[in-house]
N, C-alpha and C positions, 0 to 999 in steps of 0.2 A: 465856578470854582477855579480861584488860580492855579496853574500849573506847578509841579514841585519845583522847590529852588534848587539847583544844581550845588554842587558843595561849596564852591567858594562863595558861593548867595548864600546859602547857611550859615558858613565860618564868616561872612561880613556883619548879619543880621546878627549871629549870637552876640561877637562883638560889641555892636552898637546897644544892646539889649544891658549887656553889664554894665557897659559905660555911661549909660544915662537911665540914670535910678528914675527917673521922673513918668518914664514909658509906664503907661496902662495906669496911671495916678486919675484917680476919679473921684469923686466927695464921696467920703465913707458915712452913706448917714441913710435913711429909708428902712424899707419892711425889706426882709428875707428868709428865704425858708431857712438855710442853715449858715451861721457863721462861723469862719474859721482866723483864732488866733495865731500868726505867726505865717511867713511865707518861705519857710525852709524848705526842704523835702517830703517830710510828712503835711504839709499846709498843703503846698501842690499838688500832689499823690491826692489830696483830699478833694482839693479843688476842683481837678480834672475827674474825678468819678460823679460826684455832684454834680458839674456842667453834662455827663455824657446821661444822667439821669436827670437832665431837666428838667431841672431844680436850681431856683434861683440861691445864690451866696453873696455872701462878703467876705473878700482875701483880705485879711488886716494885716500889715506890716510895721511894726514901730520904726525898726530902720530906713532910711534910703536906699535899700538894696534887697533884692530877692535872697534866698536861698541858705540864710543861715549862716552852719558853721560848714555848708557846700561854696566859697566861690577862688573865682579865678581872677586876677590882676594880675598889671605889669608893675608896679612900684616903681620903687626907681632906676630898674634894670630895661624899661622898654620890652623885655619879655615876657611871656605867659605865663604864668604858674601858679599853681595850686597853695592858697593863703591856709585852707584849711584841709578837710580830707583828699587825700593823696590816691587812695585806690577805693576799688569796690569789690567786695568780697560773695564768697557763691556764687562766681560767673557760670556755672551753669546753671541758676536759679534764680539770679538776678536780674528782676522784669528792666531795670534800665541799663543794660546790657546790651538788650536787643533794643531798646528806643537809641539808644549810641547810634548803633550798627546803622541802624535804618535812617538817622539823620548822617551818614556818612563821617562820623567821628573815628578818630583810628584809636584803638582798645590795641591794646597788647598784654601778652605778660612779661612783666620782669623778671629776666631767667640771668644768670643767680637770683636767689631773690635775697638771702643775706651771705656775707662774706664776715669773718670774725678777724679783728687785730687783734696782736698783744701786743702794744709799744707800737712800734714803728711798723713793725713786717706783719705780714696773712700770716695767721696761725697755720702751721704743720697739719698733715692729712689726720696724725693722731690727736694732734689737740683737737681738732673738729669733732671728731670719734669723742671724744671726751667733754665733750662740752653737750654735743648733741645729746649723749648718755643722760650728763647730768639733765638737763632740759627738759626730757621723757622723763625721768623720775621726778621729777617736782610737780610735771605736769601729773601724772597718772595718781600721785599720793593727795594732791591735790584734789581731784575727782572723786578720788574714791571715798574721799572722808563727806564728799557734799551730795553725792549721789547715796550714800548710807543716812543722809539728812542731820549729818553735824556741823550746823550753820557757826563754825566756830570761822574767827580770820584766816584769811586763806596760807598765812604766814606759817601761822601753827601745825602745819599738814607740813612742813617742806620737811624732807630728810636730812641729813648733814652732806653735805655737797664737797666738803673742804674745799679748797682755793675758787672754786667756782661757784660758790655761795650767792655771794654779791652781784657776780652777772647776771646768772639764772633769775634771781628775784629781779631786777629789774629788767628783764627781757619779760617773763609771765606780769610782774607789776606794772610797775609805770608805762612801760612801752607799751604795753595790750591792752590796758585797763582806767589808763591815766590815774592810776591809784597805787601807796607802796602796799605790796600786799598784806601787810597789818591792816588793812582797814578793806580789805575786799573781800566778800562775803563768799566760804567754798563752795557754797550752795550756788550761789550767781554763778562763778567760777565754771561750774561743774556741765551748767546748760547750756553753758555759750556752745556754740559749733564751730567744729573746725572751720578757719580760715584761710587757707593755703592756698588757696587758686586765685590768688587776686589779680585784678586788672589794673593799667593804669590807662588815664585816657591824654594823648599825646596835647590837643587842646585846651586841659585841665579840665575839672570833674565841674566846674562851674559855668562851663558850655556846656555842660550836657543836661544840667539845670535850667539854665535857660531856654534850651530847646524844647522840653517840657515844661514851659513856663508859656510859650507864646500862643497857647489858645486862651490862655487867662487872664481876667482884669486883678492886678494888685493894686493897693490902697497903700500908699508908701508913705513914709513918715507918718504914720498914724498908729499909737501907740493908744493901749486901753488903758483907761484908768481906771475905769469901775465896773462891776458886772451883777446886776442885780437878776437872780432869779427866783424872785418872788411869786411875780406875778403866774396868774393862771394863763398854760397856753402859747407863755412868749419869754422871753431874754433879752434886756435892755443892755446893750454893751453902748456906756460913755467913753468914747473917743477924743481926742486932740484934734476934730475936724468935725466932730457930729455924733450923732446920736443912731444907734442900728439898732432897731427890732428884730428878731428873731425867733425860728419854735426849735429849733436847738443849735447847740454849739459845740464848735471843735476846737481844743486848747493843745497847741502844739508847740506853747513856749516851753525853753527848758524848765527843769526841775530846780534849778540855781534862783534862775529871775522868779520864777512860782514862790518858791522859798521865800525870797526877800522881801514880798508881799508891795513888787511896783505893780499890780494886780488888786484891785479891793475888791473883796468876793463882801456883796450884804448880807445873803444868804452864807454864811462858812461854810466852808466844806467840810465834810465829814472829819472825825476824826483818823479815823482810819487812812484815808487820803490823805490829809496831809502828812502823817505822821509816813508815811509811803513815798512823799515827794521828798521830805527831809534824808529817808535812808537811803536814797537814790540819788545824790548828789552827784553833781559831775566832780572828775578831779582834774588835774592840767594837763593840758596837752598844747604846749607854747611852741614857738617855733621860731631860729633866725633864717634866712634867708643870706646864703651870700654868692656872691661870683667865684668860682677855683678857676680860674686862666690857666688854660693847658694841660688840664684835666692831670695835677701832679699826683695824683692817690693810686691813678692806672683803672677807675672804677668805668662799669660798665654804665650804660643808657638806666635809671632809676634803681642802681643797685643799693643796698641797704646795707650799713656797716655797723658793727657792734666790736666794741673793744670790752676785751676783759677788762674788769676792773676791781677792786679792793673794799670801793664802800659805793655810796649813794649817789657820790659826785659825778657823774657820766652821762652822756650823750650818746645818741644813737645818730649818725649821718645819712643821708640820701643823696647819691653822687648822682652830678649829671641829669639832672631833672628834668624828661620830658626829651632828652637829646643836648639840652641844650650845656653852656656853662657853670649853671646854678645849679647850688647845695640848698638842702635841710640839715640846719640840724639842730633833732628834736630835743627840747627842753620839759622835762614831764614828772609828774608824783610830785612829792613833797616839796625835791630839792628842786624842780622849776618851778615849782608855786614862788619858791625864795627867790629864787632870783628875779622871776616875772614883778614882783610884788617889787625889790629893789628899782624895778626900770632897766630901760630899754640897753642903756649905756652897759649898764653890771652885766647882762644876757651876753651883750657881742662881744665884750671884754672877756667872761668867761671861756666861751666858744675861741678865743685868739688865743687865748692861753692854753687851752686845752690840745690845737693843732700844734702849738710849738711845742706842746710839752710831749706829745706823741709822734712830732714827724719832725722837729727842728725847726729854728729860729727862724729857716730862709722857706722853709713852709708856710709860714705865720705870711712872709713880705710878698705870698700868691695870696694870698683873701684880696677881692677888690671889692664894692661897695657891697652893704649889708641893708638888712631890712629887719625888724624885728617884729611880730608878730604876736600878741597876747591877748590870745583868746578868753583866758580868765580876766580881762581888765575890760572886755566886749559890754557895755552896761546893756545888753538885751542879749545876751550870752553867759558868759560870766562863768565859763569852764568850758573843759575838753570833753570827755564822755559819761554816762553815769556808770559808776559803780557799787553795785548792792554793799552796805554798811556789814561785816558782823550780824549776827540774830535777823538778818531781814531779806534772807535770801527768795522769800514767796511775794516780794511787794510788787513785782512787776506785773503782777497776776491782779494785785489789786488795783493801779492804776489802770486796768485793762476795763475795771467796771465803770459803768456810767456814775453819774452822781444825777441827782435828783432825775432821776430817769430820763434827762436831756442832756446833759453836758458831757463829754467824751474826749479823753486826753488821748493824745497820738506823739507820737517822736522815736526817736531810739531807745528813749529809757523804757515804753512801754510794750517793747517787742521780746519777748521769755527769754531765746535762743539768737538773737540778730543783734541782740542791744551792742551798742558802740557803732552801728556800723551806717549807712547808707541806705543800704537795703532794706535794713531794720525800721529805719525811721518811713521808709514808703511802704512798704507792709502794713504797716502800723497806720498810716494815715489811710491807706484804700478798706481797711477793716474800722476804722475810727468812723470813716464816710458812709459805708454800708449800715453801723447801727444807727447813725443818724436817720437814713435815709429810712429804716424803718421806724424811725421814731414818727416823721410827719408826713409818714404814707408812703416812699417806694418814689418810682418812676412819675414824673406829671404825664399827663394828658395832653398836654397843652403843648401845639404843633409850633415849629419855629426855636428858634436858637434860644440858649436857656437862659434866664436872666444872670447877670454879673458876666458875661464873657465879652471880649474884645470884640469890636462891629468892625469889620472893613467897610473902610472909605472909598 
């Protein structure tokens, strides 16, 4: 057994792991007991319970890259940072929390965790008091209409907020939900769990994917076309590199690319099911990326800013990202679907105008280079999180069932209480694995390392 790698062997190895998609690429093609579509967070979650139940897989990936809408790059800043999710939420119950810790990743909390502008300056202690108020009442009215089981839009439930209307919906909307709350279900709404103890991980959350990535073989650029389960016994998934037999399957693509049917199911899937994947959409959750030189907003290490605002048009900021120079700032619901959908250019044009119009001209002339970011334009992504439709607040429950007694969807959307989150989607996947693994028997027998996993040289 080799020795553990001390941290900077860690932090070089994650590295090199992000950076060359092509690690652990094997011909996706052969007999195995379970396959698993998609190598995000729930793919892996999946992968690694299978491998430690020895039990051969196959990790399919359509991208060149692990991990989903989990990774880390430097773009064109030379620095770290998180492309996609930013933090992990239920750090006290979040199993890769502790796989962080134990690969010597530095977890923090972001404390502030949001700061509020109006215009230019920090809102007053009493505007906070009033804002927070309103926030609690949308939230609570919110709940209570979905916990009484009135799967009406989650919009419907708001009280009159006056001048704080517009922020509050899109702090509970777009920013939580990647959805305006006109189309988010109160009943979804109502299950989610508190979120408040988030972590952020100093390396970005896409080392810490990778780290739980390196006992596994991924099959990259290998995208499914087809998926016939007809037959008695087994599952022919046609691939872009081969052909994989299987006696069941784990389907961890999102709900978006399912949707759009780059997936051909011989067999259909139930009606029930899809009509489940359709209310389960993801909605935006885009993002620019820029340099602030000399940190002019005064914000802390991954502090979160929300400016009041009057209607739809607004962004949520993340100062200082990681320690380092670089901002978020997040593009999400409707009005980032619009701009994302405009391109790259409209996004960081907005975001410039939007600093000069809140902090001044000579604000705007600190941006230094930008990156933009568009998760919904991802063709093996193709949105930010799911959020439950109006009337379909129980669909999560249904993607939770198998389909033809083999096939097993896993991700964020299929988690009741987690969906949108990190944690959600590896929950999802280590219970996605577990019904698999009772579908063709449990544990093997069969002494020595389980088939599909990386061989050391």
């Amino acid at each position: 057994m080799n020795p553990r790698p001390n941290r900077r062997q860690f932090l070089t190895a994650a590295a090199a792991f992000a950076a060359a998609p092509a690690l652990g690429q094997v011909p996706a093609s052969g007999e195995v007991d379970i396959a698993i579509i998609g190598a995000g967070t729930a793919g892996i979650a999946a992968a690694r319970r299978i491998a430690a139940a020895e039990r051969s897989y196959a990790l399919l990936e359509a991208s060149e890259r692990i991990g989903g809408r989990v990774t880390t790059g430097t773009g064109v800043f030379g620095i770290a940072h998180d492309r996609g999710a930013h933090r992990l939420s239920a750090s006290g119950r979040n199993p890769l929390v502790a796989l962080g810790r134990l690969e010597g990743l530095r977890l923090h909390d972001p404390s502030p965790i949001r700061r509020l502008n109006i215009g230019a300056r920090e809102a007053r202690d009493s505007e906070y008091d009033d804002f927070t108020t309103a926030v609690r009442r949308a939230s609570r009215a919110i709940i209570a209409a979905g916990e009484a089981g009135r799967d009406i839009a989650a919009a419907r439930a708001l009280p009159d907020l006056g001048d704080w209307q517009a922020t509050v919906a899109f702090v509970l909307g777009p920013l939580n939900t990647s959805k305006d709350l006109d189309q988010v279900s109160a009943v979804d709404f109502a299950r989610a769990e508190e979120r408040s103890d988030d972590l952020v991980c100093r390396e970005g959350l896409g080392r810490l994917i990778a780290a739980a990535a390196k006992p596994l073989t991924v099959s990259l650029d290998t995208p499914v076309r087809r998926i016939d389960s007809w037959g008695r016994g087994h599952i022919i998934l046609e691939t872009a590199r081969g052909t994989v037999r299987a006696r069941a399957l784990i389907i961890t693509a999102s709900t978006n690319v399912l949707v759009s049917e780059r997936i051909r199911f011989d067999q259909p899937l139930p009606k029930r099911t899809a009509d489940a994947l359709a209310a389960l959409s993801l909605g935006t959750y885009d993002r620019v990326v820029l340099e602030l030189s000399g940190n002019p907003f005064r914000l802390v290490d991954d502090q979160r800013v929300i400016f009041k605002t009057a209607d739809a048009h607004t962004l949520a900021l993340v100062g200082r990202v990681g320690g380092t120079q670089l901002a978020y700032a997040e593009l999400t619901g409707g009005f980032g679907r619009e701009l994302s959908n405009a391109g790259e250019a409209t996004m960081i044009a907005f975001v410039g105008d939007f600093i000069s119009a809140h902090f001044g001209a000579e604000a705007r002339k600190r941006i230094g280079r930008t990156e933009a970011v568009r998760w919904s334009r991802e063709p093996w992504i193709m949105g930010g999180v799911s959020a439950a439709a109006p009337g379909s607040g129980a669909n999560r429950r249904v993607l939770a069932e198998p389909v033809h007694d083999r096939i097993f969807f896993a991700g964020e959307a299929v988690h009741e209480t987690w969906w949108g989150t990190v944690a959600g989607a590896w929950i999802s996947g280590e219970r996605a694995a577990m019904a698999a693994l009772r579908q063709v028997g449990g544990a093997s027998s069969r002494s020595g390392p389980a088939a599909g996993r990386k061989k050391n040289k």
